[in-house]
N, C-alpha and C positions, 0 to 999 in steps of 0.2 A: 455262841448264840443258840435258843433256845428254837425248837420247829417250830414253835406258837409265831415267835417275835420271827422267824424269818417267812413264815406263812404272810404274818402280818404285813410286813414290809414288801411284799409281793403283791395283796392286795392294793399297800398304797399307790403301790408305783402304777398298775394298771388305773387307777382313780386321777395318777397326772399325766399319765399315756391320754387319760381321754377314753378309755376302755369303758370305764363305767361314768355314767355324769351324776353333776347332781340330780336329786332326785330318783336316779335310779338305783333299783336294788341288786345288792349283791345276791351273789348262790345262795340258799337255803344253806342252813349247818349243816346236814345231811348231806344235801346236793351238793357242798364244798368237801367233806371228806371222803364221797365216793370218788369224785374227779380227782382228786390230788392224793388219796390213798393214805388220807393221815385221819388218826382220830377225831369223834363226835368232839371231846372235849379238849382236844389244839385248837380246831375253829372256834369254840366257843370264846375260848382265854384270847384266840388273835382276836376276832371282833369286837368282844371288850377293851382291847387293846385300841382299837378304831373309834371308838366311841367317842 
């Protein structure tokens, strides 16, 4: 599995945690590869991924 897609699946899982609701926003690109120490362009390709 690729850091994007497992990034990704991270995200989702907090989204059925109930972490984030709808209508709320996730981390900035940015603000998600400073916290998590992984590339501007992993978050980009997970969030795409979420879309």
């Amino acid at each position: 599995m690729k850091l994007y897609e497992k990034f990704a699946n991270d995200v989702e899982r907090l989204i059925r945690q109930g972490v984030y609701r709808h209508g709320d926003r996730v981390p900035s690109v940015r603000q998600a590869s400073q916290q998590h120490r992984i590339s501007i362009t992993t978050v980009l390709h997970a969030y795409l991924l979420l879309e």
